[in-house]
C-alpha atoms as an extended CHARMM CRD file, in Angstrom:
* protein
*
       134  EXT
         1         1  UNK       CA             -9.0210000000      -32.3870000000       64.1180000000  PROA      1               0.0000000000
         2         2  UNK       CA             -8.9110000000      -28.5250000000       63.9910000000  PROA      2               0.0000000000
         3         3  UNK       CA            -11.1630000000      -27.4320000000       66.9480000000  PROA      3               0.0000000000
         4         4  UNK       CA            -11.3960000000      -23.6950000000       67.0630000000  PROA      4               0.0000000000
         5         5  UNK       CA             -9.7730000000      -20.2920000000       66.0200000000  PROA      5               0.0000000000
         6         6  UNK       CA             -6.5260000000      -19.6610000000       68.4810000000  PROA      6               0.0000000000
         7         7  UNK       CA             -5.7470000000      -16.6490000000       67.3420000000  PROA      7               0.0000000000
         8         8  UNK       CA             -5.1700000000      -13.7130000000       64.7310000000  PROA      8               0.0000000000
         9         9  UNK       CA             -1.4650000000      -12.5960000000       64.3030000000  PROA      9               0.0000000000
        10        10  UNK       CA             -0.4860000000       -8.9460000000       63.4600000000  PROA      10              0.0000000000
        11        11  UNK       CA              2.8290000000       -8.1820000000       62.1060000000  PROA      11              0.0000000000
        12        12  UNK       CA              4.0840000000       -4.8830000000       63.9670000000  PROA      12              0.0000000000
        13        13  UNK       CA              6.4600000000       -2.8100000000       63.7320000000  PROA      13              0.0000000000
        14        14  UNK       CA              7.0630000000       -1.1870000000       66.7210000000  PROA      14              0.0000000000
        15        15  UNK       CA              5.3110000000       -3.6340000000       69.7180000000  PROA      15              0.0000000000
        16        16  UNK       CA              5.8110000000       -1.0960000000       72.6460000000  PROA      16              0.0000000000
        17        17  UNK       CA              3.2920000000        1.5160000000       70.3860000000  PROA      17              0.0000000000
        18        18  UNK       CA              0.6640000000       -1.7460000000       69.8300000000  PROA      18              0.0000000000
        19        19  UNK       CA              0.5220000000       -2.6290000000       73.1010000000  PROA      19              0.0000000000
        20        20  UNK       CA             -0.6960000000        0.7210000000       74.3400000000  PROA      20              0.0000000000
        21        21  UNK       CA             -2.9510000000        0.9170000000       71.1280000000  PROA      21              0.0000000000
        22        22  UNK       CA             -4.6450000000       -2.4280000000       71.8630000000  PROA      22              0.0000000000
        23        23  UNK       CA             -4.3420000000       -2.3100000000       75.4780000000  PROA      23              0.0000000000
        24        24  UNK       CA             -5.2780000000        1.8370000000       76.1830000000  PROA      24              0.0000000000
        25        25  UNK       CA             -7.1180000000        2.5800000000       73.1090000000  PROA      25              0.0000000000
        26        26  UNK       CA             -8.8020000000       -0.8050000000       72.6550000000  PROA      26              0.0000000000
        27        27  UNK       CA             -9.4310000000       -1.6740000000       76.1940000000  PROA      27              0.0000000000
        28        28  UNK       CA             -8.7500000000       -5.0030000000       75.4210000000  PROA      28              0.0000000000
        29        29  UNK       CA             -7.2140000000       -7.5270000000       78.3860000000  PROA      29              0.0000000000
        30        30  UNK       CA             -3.3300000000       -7.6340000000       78.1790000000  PROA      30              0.0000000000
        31        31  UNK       CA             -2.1000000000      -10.8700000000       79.1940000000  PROA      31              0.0000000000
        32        32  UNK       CA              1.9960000000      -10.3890000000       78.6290000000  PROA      32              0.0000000000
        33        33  UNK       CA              4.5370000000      -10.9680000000       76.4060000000  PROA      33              0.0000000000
        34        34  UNK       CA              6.5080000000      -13.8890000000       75.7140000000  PROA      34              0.0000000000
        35        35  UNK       CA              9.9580000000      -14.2630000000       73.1350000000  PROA      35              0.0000000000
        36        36  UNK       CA              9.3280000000      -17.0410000000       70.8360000000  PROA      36              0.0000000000
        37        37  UNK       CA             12.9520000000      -17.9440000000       70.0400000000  PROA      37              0.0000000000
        38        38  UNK       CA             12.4300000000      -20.9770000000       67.3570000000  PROA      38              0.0000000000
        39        39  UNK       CA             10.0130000000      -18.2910000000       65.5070000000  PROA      39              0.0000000000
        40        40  UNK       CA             11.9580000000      -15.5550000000       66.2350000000  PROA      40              0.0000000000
        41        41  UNK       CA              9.3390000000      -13.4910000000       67.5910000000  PROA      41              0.0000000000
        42        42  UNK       CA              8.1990000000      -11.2490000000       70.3900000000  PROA      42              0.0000000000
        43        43  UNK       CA              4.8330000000      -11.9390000000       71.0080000000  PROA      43              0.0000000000
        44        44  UNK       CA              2.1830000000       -9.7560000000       72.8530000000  PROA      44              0.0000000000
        45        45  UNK       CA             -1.4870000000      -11.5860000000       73.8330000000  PROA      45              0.0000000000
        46        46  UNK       CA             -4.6760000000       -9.8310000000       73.9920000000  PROA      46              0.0000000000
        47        47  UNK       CA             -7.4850000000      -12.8410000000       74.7050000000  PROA      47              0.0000000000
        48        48  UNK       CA            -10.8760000000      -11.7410000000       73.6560000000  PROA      48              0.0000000000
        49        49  UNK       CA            -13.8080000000      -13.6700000000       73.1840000000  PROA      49              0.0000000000
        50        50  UNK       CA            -12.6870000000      -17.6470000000       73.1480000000  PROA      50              0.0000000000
        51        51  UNK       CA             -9.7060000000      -16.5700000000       71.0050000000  PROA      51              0.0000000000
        52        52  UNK       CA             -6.9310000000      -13.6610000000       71.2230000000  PROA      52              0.0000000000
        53        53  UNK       CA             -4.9380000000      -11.6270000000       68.9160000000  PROA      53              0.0000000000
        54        54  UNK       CA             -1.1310000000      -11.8550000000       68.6650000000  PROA      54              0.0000000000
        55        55  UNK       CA              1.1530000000       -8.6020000000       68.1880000000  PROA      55              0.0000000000
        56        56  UNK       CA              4.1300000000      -10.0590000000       66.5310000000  PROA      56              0.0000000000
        57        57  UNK       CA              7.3880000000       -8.5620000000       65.9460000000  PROA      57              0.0000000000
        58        58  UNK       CA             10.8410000000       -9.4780000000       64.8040000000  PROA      58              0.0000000000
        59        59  UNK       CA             12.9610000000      -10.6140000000       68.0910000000  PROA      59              0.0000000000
        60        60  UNK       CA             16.1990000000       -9.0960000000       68.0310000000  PROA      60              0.0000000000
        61        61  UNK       CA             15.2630000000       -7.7310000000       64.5570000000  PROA      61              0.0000000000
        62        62  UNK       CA             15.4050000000      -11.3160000000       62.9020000000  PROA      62              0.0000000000
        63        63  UNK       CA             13.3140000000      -14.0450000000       61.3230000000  PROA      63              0.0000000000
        64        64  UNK       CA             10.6810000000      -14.3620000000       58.8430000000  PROA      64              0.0000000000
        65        65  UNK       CA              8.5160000000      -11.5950000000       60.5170000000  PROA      65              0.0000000000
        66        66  UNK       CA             11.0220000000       -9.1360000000       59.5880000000  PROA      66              0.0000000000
        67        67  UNK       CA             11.1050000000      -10.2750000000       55.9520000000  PROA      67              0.0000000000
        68        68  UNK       CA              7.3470000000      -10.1290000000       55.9230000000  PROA      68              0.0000000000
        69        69  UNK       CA              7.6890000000       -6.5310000000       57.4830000000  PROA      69              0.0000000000
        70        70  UNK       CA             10.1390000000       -5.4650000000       54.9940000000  PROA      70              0.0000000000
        71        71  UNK       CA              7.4920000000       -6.7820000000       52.0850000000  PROA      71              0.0000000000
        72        72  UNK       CA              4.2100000000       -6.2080000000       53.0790000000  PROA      72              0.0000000000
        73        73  UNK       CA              4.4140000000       -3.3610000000       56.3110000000  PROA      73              0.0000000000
        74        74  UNK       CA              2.4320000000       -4.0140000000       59.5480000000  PROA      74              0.0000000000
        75        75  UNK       CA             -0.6990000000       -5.4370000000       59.3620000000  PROA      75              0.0000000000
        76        76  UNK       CA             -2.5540000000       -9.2030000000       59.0810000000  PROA      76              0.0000000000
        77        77  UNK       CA              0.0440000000      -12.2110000000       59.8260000000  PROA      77              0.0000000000
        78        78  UNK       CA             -1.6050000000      -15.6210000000       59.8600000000  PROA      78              0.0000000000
        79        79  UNK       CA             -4.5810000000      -16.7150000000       61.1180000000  PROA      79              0.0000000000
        80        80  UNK       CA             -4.1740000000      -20.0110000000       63.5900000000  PROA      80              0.0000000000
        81        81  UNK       CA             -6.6260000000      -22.8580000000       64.3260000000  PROA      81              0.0000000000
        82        82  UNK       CA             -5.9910000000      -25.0020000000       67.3010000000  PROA      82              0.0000000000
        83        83  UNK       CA             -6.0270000000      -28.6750000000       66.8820000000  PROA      83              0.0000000000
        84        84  UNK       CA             -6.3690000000      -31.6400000000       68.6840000000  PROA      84              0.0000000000
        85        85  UNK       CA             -3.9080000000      -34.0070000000       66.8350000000  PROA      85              0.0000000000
        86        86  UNK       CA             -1.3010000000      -31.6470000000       64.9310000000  PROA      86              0.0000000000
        87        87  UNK       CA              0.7280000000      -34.8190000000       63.4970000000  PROA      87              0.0000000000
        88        88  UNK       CA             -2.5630000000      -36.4070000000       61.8760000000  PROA      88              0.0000000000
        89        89  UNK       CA             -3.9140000000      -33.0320000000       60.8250000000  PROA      89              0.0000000000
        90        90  UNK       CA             -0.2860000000      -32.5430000000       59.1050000000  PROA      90              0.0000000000
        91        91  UNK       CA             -0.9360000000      -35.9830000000       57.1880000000  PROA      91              0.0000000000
        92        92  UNK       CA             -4.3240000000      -35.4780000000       56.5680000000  PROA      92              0.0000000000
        93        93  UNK       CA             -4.0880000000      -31.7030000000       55.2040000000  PROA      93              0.0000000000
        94        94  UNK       CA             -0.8420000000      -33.2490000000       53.1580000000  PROA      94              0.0000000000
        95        95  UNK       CA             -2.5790000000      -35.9200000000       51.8870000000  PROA      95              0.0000000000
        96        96  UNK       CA             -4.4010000000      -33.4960000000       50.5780000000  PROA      96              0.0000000000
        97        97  UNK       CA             -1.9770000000      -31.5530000000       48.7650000000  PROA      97              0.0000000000
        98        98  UNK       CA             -0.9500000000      -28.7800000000       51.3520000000  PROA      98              0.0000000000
        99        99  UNK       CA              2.5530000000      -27.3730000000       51.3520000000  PROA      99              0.0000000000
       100       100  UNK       CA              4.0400000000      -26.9180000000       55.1210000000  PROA      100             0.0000000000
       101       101  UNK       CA              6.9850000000      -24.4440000000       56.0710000000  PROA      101             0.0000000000
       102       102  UNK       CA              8.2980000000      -27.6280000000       57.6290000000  PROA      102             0.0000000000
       103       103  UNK       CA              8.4780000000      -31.3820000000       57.9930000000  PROA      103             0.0000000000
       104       104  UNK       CA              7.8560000000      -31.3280000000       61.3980000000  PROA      104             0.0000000000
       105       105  UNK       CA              6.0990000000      -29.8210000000       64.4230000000  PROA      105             0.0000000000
       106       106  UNK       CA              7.5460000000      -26.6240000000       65.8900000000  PROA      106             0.0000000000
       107       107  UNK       CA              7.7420000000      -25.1610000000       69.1530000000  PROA      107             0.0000000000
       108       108  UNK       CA              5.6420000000      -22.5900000000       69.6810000000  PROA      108             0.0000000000
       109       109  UNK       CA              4.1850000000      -19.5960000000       72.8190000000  PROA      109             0.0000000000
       110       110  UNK       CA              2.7800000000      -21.1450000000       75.4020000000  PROA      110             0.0000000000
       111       111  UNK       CA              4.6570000000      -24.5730000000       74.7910000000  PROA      111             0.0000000000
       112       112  UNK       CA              2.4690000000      -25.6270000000       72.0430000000  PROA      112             0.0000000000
       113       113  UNK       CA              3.3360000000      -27.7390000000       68.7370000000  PROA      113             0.0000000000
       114       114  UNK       CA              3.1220000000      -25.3420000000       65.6310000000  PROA      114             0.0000000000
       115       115  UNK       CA              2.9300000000      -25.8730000000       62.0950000000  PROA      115             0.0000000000
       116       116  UNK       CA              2.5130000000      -23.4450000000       59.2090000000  PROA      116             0.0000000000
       117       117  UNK       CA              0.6310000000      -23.9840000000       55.7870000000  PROA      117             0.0000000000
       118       118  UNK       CA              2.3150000000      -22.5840000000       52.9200000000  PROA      118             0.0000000000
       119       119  UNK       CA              0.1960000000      -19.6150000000       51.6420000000  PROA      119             0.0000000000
       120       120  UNK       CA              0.1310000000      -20.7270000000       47.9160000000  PROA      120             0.0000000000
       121       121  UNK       CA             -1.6130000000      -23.9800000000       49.3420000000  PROA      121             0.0000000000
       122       122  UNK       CA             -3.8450000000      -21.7760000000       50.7880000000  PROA      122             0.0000000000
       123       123  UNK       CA             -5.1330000000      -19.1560000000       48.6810000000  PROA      123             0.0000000000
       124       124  UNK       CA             -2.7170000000      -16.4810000000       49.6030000000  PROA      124             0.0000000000
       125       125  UNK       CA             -3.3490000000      -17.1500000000       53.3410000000  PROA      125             0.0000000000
       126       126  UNK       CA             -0.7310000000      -18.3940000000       56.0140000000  PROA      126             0.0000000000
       127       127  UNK       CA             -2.1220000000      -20.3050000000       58.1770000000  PROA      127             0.0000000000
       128       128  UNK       CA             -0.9360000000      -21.9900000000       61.4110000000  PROA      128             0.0000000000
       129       129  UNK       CA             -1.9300000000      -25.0360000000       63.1180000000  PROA      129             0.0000000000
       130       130  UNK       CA             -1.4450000000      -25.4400000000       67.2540000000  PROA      130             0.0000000000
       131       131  UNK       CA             -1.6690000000      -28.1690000000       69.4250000000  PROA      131             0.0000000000
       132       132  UNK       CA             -1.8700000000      -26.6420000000       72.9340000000  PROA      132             0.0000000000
       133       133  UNK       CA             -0.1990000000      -28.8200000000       75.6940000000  PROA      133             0.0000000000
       134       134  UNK       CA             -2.8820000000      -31.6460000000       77.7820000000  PROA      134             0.0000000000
């Protein structure tokens, strides 16, 4: 069952430049970075408020973050709601009619389970589901 909002993700692209924006400008709590190598991202975290917002960018200047940087520019990524049960939310939401980016669970930051929802399932909005480790 989906439990909370994780997180906002932000497509950047330069993440040295965001992290001083969010971190000096902001003022908001920088908790490090961490390379995402199955997403192949580099991923800054910012926690604020019971959830945090993710700077994203392309790691070594590949994966779908640099195609969505290419067609859209920086700005709004995905949204991400944690869950308690990823594998019966994926059947559920299916069930349902819900187009995934994959069959299967993905590792994810912070060695959680990730799964994406196809924007056209959504209404133009990607959206990713995370199971956080017990």
């Amino acid at each position: 069952m989906i439990t909370r909002l994780d997180h906002i993700a932000i497509a950047v692209t330069d993440i040295e430049k965001a992290i001083i924006r969010f971190l000096d400008d902001f003022g908001l709590d920088y908790k490090g970075r961490e390379s995402v190598h199955s997403a192949q991202t580099e991923t800054a975290f910012f926690p604020i408020s019971g959830t945090q917002i993710e700077l994203i960018h392309p790691l070594d200047g590949m994966g779908p973050v640099k195609k969505h940087l290419e067609k859209r520019g920086p700005g709004l990524h995905h949204i991400c709601f944690e869950t308690d049960n990823i594998e019966e939310d994926f059947l559920r939401l299916r069930e349902k009619g819900y187009r995934f980016l994959s069959t299967a669970p993905q590792p994810g930051a912070h060695n959680t389970k990730v799964l994406f929802i196809h924007p056209k399932s959504t209404g133009g909005i990607l959206i990713e589901l995370a199971e956080h480790p017990q």
